[in-house]
N, C-alpha and C positions, 0 to 999 in steps of 0.2 A: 504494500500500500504506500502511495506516495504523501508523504507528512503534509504536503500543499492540503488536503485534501481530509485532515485530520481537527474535530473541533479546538475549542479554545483550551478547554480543560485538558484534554488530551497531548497538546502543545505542550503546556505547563509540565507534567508527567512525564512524555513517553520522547522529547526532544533530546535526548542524549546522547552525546557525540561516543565515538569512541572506546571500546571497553580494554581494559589491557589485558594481558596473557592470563589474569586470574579468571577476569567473566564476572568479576565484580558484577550484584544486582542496583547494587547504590555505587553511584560516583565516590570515588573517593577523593582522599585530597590531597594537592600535588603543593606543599609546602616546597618548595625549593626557590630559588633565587636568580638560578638560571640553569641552560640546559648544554647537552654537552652533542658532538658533533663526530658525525663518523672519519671524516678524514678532512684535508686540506680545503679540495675542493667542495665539500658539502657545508664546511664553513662559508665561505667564499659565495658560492651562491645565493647562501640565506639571508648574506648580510645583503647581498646587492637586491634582496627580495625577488628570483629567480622562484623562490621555493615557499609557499606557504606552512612555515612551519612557526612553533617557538623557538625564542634565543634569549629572552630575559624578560623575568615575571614583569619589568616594567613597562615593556609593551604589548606579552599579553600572556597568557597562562590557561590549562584547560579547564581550570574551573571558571577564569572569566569568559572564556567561549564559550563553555555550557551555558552560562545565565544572560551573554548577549546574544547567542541564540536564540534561548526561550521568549527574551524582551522585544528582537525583532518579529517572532512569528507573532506574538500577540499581539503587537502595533502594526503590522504589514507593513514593516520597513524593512530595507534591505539590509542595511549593516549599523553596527554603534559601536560603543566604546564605553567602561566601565570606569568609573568613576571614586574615588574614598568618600565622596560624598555629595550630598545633593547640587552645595553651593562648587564644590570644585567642578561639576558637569556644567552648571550655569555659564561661573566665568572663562571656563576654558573652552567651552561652548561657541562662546561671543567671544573669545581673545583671537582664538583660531582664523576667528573669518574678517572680523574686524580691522580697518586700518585706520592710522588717525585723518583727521578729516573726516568721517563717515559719519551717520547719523541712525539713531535709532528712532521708531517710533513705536510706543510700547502704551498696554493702559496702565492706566495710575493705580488701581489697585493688585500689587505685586507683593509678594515677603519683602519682609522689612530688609534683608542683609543684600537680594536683587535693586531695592531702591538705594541702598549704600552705596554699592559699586557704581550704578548711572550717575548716580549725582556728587559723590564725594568722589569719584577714583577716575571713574572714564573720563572725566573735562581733562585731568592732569596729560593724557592720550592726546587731548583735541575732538574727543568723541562724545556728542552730545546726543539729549535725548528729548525729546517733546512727549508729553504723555496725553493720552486720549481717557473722558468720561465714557465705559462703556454703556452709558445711559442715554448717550448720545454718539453714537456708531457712524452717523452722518456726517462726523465732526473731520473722522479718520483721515481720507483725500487731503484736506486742508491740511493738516500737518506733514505731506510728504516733500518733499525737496530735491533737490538734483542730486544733493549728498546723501540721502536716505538709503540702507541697502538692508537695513529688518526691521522687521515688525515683531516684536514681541508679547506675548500674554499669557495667562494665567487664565482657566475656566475648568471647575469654579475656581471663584478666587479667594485669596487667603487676607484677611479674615470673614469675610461680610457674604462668601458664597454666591456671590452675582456669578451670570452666565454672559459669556460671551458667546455672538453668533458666530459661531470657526468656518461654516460655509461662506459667509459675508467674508472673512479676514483674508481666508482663501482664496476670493474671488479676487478681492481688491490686491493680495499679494502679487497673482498673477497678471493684472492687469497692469501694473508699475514693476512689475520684473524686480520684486523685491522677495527675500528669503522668510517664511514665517517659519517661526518658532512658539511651538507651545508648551507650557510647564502643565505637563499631565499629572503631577503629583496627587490632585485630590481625587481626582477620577479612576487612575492607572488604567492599565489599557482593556479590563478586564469591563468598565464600564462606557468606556469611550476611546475612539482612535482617531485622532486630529489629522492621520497620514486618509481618511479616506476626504477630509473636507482640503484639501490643498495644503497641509501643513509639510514643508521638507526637512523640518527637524522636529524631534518631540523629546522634552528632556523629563525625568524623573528625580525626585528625592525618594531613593529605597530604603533609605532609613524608616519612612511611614508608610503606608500601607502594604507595601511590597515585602517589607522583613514585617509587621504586622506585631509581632512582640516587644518591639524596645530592647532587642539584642545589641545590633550591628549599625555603622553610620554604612551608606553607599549612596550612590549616584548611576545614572547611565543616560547617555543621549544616543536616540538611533534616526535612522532618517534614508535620506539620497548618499548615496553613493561617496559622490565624488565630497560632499561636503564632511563627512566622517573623517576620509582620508586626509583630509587640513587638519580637523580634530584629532584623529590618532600621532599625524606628525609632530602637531604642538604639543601633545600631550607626553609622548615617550618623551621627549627631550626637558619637559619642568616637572614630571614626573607627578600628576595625582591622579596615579593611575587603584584601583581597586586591590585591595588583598586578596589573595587567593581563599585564605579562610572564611571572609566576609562573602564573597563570591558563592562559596560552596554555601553559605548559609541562605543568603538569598535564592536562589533558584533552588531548594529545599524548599522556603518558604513561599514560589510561586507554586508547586503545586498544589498548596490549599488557598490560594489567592480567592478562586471563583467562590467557593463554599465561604470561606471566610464576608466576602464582600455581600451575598445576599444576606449573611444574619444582622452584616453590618449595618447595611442598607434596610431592613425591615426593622432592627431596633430603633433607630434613625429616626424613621418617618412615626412611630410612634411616639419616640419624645419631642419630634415637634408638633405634635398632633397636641400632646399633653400641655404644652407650651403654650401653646395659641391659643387655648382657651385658661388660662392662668392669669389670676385679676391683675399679679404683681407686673406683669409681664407687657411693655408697650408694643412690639409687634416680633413674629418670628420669623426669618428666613429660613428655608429648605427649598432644594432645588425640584421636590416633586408636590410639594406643596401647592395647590391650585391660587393662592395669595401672593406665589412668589412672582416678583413682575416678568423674569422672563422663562417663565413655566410652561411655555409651549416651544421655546427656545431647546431648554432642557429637556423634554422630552422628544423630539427630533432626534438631538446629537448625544443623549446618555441611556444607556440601559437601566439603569436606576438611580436615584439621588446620591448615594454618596453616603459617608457617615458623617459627617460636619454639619452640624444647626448652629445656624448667629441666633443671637435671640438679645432683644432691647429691656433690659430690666429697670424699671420705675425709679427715682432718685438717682440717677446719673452716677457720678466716679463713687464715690462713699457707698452707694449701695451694692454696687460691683462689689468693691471690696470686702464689704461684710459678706455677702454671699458667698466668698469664696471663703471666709474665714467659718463660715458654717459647714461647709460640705465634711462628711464625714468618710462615706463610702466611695468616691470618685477622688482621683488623683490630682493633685495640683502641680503641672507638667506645662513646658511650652513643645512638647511632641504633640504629634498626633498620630492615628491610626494603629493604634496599638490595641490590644484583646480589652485592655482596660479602658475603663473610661475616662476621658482627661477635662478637667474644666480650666479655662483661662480665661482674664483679664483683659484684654490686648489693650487699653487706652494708660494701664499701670501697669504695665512688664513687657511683652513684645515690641509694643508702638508708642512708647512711655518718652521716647526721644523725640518725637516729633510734635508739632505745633498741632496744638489745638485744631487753627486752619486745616493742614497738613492730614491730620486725620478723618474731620469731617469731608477731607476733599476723596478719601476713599472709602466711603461709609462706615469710620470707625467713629461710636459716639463714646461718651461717658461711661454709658452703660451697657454697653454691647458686650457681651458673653460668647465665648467659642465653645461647643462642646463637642469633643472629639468622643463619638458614641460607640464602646467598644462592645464585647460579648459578652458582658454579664448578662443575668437574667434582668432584662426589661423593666420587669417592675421593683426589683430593689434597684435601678439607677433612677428610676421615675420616681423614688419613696425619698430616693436622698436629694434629688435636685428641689423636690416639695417640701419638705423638712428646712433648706438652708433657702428657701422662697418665702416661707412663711415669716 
């Protein structure tokens, strides 16, 4: 049977390269640093890349080809490159392709440490960034320029869950012959794949939903072709390239990705169900939510919401805070997507650097709550978020 041809789940599972003279049923793990060479010229060849093989964990190792495997059949990208972490995929993502003079046009609601690098680190390059309201998508065209070569986003986004339409971003990428890049972190590919709306890069933090336990940090961006291969070249040579250990753990933890993601997703839509009707509580976001504003958007381009609900709690920053000082049963974490369930802050700890303005300009209010909704039983995460609401 041709793997082409194999479902999603089944990818995750049964994608596995190579077994060695044991027949090993589990991959095992290829700890080593580098590899050794039968003779002169099979050295020789490998380095001049004649020869698809390894020659040193920092370019690439069989546990990181097992799990950029499994991450390109799930996204239907053709190749990637694994990362130590979410934000080293990001910047070495954008450092790869970018030159100074170039211009990014990206929306304003991004992780806080991607808004770092645009505005405190890229200017120092000569590499600016304009940001687009995805509440106004019409806005996009007008910020493109002669210097503009990506387009950048996040959907959902982090914190506040808005959906961006990736068909539209698609369109307009390819109409300006511009590169789109999307951060599938909250989605992974398991609910959404950005490679079928026009997207030629899609970048992951596997440190959340993808490791799903709060193990391991990683990263991976897969995509077209040709544009990985600028990314792998950048990458061997400043080195944040993925452990092999890390490696082996995450593509372990893709194959309960699917199962994992539906209880995520069903607890999810429950406790914003519970939310939205809570007196304390001024409005909630979820992405399947019939209230959320771009909820026919989201169901288009996601197989299900996601486990992230924002939710606006009554008395602004003070009652955030005490909120979280009540929670007993839920974690007080700035990860997400982990088994457990995490409650944060964003306007006093993640987004606690930025201006007031600044914040409101990517719908983080006072009182806005993240809840990264993980696999507990449903209703003791619904007994403790009502307990510390009360």
């Amino acid at each position: 049977m041709e793997n082409d041809n194999f479902g999603f789940e089944t990818q995750a599972i049964r994608n596995q390269l190579e077994r060695t003279q044991y027949l090993e049923h589990s991959v095992p793990l290829y700890l080593t640093s580098s590899f050794v060479f039968e003779d002169a010229e099979d050295m020789r060849a490998s380095f001049a890349e004649e020869k698809d093989r390894n020659i040193y964990s920092r370019y690439s190792n069989p546990n990181n080809n097992e799990f950029i495997s499994k991450v390109c059949a799930m996204e239907g990208a053709a190749a990637g490159f694994a990362f130590a972490s979410g934000m080293a995929a990001v910047y070495s993502t954008l450092a790869a392709i970018l030159n100074s003079g170039d211009h990014i046009v990206s929306s304003s609601s991004v992780f806080g440490a991607t808004h770092s690098l645009f505005i405190n680190y890229f200017p120092k390059w000569n590499i600016q960034t304009s940001y687009f309201d995805i509440n106004q998508p019409e806005t996009i065209e007008g910020l493109i320029t002669p210097d503009t070569k990506i387009i950048f986003a996040e959907s959902p986004t982090n914190p506040a869950v808005d959906i961006i339409d990736l068909e539209l971003l698609g369109n307009i990428a390819k109409k300006h012959n511009l590169i789109l890049i999307i951060d599938n972190c909250f989605a992974t590919p398991y609910l959404q794949q950005p490679v079928k709306w026009g997207a030629h890069l899609v970048v992951h933090s596997a440190t959340k939903l993808m490791d799903g336990q709060g193990r391991v940090l990683g990263g991976i961006t897969v995509g077209d072709t040709d544009l990985i291969q600028k990314i792998y070249l950048f990458s061997r040579l400043t080195g944040p390239s993925l452990s092999p250990f890390n490696a082996w753990v995450l593509s372990k933890s893709l194959e309960t990705l699917a199962i994992r993601l539906d209880r995520h997703c069903e607890n999810a839509l429950k406790v914003a169900e519970f939310l939205e009707n809570h007196p304390q509580v001024n409005k909630v976001k979820y992405p399947f939510l019939k209230s959320h504003p771009q909820y026919e958007i989201a169901k288009k381009q996601m197989k299900l919401g996601g486990n992230i609900v924002a939710f606006e709690i009554k008395g602004g920053l003070e009652a955030g805070r005490a909120f979280l000082d009540k929670i007993k049963l839920c974690s007080l974490s700035p990860n997400l997507g982990d088994t457990r369930t995490i409650v944060t802050h964003p306007a006093s700890t993640t987004h606690s650097k930025l201006s007031v303005e600044e914040r409101l300009a990517v719908s983080i209010t006072d009182g806005l709550v993240r809840v990264s909704v993980g696999l507990e039983t449903v209703t003791d995460v619904i007994a403790d978020l009502e307990q510390a609401l009360s």
